[in-house]
C-alpha atoms as one frame of an Amber mdcrd trajectory, in Angstrom:
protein
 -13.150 -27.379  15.918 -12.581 -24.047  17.984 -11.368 -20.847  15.741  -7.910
 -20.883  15.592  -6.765 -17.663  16.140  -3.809 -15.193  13.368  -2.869 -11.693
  14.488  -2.319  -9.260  11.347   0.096  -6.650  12.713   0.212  -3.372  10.609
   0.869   0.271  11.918  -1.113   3.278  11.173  -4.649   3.418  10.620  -6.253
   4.237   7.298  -2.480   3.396   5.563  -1.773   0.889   3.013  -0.042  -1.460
   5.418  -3.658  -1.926   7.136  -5.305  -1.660   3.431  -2.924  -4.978   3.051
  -3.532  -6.245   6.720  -7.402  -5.952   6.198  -7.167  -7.580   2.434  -5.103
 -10.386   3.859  -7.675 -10.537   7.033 -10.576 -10.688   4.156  -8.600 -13.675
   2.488  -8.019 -16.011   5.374 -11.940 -15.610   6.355 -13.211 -16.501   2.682
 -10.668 -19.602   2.620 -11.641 -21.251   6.259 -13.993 -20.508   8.646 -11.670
 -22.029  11.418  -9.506 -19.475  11.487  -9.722 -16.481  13.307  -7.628 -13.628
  11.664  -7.495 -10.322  14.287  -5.578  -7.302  12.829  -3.974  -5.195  15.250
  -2.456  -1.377  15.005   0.864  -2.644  17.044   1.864   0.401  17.375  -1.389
   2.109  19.009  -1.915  -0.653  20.804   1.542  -0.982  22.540   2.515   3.233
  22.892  -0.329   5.036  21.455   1.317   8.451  22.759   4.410   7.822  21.316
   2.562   6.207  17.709   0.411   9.736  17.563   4.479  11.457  17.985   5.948
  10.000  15.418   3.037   9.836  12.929   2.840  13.384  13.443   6.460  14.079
  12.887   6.839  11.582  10.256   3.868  13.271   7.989   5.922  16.675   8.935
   9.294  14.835   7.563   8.233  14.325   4.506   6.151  17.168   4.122   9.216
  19.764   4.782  11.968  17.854   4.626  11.626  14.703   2.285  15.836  15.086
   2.537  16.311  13.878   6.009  13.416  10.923   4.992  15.831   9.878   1.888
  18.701   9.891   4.677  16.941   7.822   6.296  15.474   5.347   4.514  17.290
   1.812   3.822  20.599   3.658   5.166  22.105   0.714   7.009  24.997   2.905
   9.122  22.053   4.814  10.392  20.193   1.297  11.164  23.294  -0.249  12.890
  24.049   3.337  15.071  20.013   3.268  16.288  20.089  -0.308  16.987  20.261
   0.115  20.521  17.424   2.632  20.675  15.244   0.499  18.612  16.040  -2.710
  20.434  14.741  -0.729  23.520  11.262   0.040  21.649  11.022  -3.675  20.643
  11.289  -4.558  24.420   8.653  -2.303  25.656   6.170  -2.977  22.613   7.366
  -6.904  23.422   6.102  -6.553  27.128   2.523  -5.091  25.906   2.033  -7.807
  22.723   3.223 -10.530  25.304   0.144 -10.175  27.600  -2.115  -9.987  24.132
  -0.236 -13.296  22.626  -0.524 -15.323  26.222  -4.302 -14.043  25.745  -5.527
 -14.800  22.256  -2.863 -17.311  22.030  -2.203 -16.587  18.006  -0.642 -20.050
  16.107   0.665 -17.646  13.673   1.878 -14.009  13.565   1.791 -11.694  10.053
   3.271  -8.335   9.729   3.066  -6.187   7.024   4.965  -3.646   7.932   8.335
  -3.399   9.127   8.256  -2.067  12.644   6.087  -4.964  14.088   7.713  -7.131
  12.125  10.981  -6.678  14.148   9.001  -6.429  18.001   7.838  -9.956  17.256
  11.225 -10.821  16.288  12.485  -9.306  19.172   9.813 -11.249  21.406  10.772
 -14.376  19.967  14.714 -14.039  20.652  13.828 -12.877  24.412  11.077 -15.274
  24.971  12.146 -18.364  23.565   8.406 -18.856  22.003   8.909 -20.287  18.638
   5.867 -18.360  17.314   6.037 -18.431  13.226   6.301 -15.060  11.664   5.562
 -14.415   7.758   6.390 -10.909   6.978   4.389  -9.300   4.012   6.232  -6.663
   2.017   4.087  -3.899   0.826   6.099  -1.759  -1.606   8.353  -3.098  -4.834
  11.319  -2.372  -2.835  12.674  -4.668   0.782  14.925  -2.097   2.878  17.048
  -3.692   5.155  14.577  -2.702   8.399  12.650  -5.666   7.424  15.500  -7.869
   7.533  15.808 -10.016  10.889  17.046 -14.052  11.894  13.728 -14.887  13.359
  11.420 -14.208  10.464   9.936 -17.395   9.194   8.443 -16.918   5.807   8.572
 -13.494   3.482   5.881 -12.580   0.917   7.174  -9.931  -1.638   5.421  -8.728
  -4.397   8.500  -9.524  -7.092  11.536 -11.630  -8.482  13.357  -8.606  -8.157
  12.743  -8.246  -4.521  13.081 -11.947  -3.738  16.594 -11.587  -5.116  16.999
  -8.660  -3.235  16.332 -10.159  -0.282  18.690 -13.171  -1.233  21.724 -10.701
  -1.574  21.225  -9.642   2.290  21.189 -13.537   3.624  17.263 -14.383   3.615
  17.190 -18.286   2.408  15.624 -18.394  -0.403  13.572 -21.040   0.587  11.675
 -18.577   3.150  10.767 -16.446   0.405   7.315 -16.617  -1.655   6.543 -14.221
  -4.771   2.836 -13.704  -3.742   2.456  -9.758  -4.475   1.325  -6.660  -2.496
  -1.892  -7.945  -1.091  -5.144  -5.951  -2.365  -9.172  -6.402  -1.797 -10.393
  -9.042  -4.004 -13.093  -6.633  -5.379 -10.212  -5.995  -8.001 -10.673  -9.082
  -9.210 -14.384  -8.679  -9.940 -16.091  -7.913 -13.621 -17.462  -3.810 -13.388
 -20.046  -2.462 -15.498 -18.137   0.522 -17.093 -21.397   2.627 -17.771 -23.418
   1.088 -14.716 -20.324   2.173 -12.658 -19.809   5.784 -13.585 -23.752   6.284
 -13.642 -23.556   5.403  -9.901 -20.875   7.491  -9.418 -22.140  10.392 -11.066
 -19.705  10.375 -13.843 -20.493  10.558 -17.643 -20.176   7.190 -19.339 -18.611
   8.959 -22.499 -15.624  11.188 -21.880 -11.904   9.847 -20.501 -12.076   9.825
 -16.796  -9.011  11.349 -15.308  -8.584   9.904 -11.503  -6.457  12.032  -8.782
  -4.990  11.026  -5.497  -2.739  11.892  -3.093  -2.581   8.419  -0.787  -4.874
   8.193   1.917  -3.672  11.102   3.508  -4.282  13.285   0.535  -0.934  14.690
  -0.011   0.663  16.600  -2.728  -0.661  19.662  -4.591  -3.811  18.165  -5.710
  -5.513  21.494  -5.811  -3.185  22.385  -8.569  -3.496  19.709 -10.424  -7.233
  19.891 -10.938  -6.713  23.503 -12.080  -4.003  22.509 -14.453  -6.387  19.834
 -15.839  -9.392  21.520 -16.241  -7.345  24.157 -18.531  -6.991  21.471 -21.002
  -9.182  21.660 -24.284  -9.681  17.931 -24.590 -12.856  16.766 -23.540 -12.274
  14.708 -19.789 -13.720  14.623 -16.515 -12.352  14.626 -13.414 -12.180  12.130
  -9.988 -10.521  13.504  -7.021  -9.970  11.218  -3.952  -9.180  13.252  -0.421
  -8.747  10.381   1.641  -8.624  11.921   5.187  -7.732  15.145   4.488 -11.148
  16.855   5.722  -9.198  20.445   4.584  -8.709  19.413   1.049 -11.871  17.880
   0.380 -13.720  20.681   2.193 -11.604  23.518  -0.697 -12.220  21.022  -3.824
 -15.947  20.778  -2.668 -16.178  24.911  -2.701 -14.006  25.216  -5.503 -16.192
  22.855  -7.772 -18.576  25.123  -9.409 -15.790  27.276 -10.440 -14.202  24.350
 -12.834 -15.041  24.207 -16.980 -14.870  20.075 -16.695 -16.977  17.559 -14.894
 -15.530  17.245 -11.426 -16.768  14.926  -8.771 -14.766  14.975  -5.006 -14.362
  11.794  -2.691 -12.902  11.505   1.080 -11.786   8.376   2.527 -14.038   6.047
  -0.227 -14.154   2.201   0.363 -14.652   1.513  -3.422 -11.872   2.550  -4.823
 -11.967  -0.856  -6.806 -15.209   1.152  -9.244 -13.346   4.398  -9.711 -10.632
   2.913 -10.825 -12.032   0.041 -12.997 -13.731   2.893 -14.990 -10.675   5.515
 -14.851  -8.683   6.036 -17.961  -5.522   7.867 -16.398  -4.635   8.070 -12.816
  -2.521  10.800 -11.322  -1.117   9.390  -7.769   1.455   9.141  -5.564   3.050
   5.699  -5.610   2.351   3.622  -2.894   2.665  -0.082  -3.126  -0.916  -0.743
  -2.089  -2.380   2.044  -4.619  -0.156   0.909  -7.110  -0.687  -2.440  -7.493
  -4.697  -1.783  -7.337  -3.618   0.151 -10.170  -2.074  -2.746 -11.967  -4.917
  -5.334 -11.414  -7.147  -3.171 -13.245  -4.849  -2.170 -15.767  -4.524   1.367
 -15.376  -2.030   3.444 -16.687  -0.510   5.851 -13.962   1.007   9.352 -13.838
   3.285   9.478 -10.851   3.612  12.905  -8.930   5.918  14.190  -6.061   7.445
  10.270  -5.027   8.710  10.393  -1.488  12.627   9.431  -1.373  12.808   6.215
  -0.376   9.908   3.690  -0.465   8.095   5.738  -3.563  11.060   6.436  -5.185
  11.965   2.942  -5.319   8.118   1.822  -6.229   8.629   4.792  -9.128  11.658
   3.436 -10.607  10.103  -0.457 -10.617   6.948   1.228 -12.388   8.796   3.010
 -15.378  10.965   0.149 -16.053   8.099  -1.986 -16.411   6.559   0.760 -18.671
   3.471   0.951 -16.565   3.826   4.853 -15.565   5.359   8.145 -16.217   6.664
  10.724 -13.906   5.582  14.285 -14.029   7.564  16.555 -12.951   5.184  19.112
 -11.716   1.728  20.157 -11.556   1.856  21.567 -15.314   3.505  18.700 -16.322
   1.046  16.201 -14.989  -1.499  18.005 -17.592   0.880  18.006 -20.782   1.320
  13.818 -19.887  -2.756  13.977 -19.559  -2.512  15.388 -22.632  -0.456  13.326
 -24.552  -1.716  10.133 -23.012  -5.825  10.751 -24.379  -3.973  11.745 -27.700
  -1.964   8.744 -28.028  -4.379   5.548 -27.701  -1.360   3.185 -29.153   1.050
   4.238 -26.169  -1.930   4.011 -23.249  -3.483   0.812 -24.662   0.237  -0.843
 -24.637   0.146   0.653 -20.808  -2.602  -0.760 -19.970  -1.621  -4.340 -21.123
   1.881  -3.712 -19.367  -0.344  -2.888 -16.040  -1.994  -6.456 -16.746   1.145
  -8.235 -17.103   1.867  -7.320 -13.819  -1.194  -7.958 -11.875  -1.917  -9.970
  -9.022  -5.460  -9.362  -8.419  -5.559 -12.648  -6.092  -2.723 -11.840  -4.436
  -4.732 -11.465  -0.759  -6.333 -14.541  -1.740  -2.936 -16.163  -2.775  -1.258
 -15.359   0.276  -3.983 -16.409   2.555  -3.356 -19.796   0.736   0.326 -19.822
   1.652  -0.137 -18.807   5.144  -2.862 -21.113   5.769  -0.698 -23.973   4.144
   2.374 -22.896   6.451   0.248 -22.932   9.504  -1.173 -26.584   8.211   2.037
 -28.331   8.393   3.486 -26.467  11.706   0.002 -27.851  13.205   0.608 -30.898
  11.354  -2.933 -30.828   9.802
């Protein structure tokens, strides 16, 4: 049989929606060889002048002004007086994905992220092509951008967001509680001393790890200082991701600090630093979050974005999973309290573990690939 081909639409390169797209992408390939998963940056691909724009002002947004990004978000009067001007992006992204999709002829379209998920939408209400679309919901939170009539099947990561969904007129029957998809490699056994050996960590003292999302944002700098003034014995992980500026300052500034520090960039193993981290100190993104949770680690939530993070914050405390510092210091005192209190971080960690879904790309491979079964009748 010919590969059968599945287009994976995220937007953003190096984000958690393609973290998800790519985990979902490993899934289908492990589960059958048939299939031909493709993921596609929709965005670059169908305006990559106007994609570089608004990343650039988004990161800006919510760099400056996080207020006009809380305005924003999930703010349905702003949704229904924009509708016109995001009906015309849909069209022109349509026209560029419509010469791909008569191309690579895809039996099956999955978004995991919002935007895309409403072009295809939009494609299938112009163009009349009944071509199924499963929408994958990558925070613990469903604003109403990813709600739209011609979405087949939704994946969300909880009950609570199921429901959620339910309230704004999604059938329930189109909605599967699969979780935030994440690399299988969370899944996997880890040597805790083999690990931190190869990472050039000491096997004995509480491993502290610090991140800022893959664009390495938030005072992270500060952080590390405020840590290493603590007089309980830790050592330190700090992850960059693509911020070349702060990893090039923490790499200088690292024979200056008391404690054990060792600096990442953009690492593809996340999965081993945090299988042997004790605490991590994050912003809350759904993908980073619910690596988090498959590995059972107990998180310390700094700066939350309004809007998607805040929501993902206020899921995470009420499940007793994380606290939220309130600044730099404060991240330190919780560090603090957290290596002095095993009762209240081993009860974390076993909250964290509740919660997993460490198969979850796996899982929703399985779903999709069952969907796609019995539209092919096969």
């Amino acid at each position: 049989m010919s590969n059968r081909n599945i287009f994976i639409l995220y937007i953003t390169k190096n984000s958690g929606h393609h973290m998800a797209a790519r985990s979902i992408e490993r899934g289908i390939k492990k589960l059958d060889k048939t299939v031909n998963p493709m993921t596609v940056d929709s965005f670059r691909y169908t305006n990559p002048i106007l994609e570089r724009v608004i990343t650039k002002t988004y990161l800006q947004v919510i760099k400056n002004t996080p207020d006009i990004w809380d305005y924003l978000y999930d703010n349905k009067g702003f949704k229904d007086k924009t509708e016109y001007i995001r009906n015309m992006v849909y069209k022109f992204n349509s026209e560029k994905l419509k010469k791909l999709i008569a191309f690579k002829k895809p039996e099956l379209v999955i978004c995991t992220q919002a935007f895309p998920c409403g072009t295809i939408s939009d494609f299938k209400r112009t163009s009349g092509i009944d071509l199924p679309l499963v929408a994958v919901v990558t925070d613990f939170a469903a604003h109403s951008y990813w709600i739209h009539d011609n979405v087949d099947l939704y994946i969300v990561p909880t009950e609570e967001v199921k429901m959620s969904l339910i309230e704004r007129g999604v059938y329930e029957e189109r909605i599967k509680v699969l979780g935030i998809p994440i690399s299988p490699y969370f899944n996997g056994n880890v040597s805790k001393q083999e690990t931190r050996e190869k990472l050039g960590l000491s096997a004995d003292e509480p491993l502290v790890l610090v991140m800022g999302g893959g664009q390495g944002l938030g005072p992270i700098k500060k952080i590390v200082t405020e840590l290493d003034k603590l007089d309980v014995p830790l050592q330190i992980a700090v992850v960059t991701g693509v911020n070349k500026l702060l990893y090039q300052n923490m790499i200088r500034r690292n024979n200056k600090t008391k404690k054990r520090v060792r600096v990442y960039g953009y690492v593809k193993n996340i999965y081993d630093l945090m299988h042997v981290s004790d605490i991590l100190v994050t912003k809350p993104g759904g993908l980073t979050t619910s690596e988090a949770l498959a590995v059972g680690l107990p998180m310390i939530i700094i700066n939350p974005l309004p809007g998607q993070e805040m929501k993902n914050t206020d899921y995470l405390i009420r499940q007793n999973v994380a606290l939220v510092a309130s600044g730099k210091k404060h991240v330190s005192t919780l560090v603090n309290e957290l290596l002095q209190d095993s009762e209240k971080l081993t009860k974390m960690k076993e909250n964290a573990f509740r919660l997993s879904k460490p198969e979850s790309s796996l899982d929703i491979a399985k779903e999709v690939l069952k969907y796609d079964a019995q539209l092919l009748h096969i």
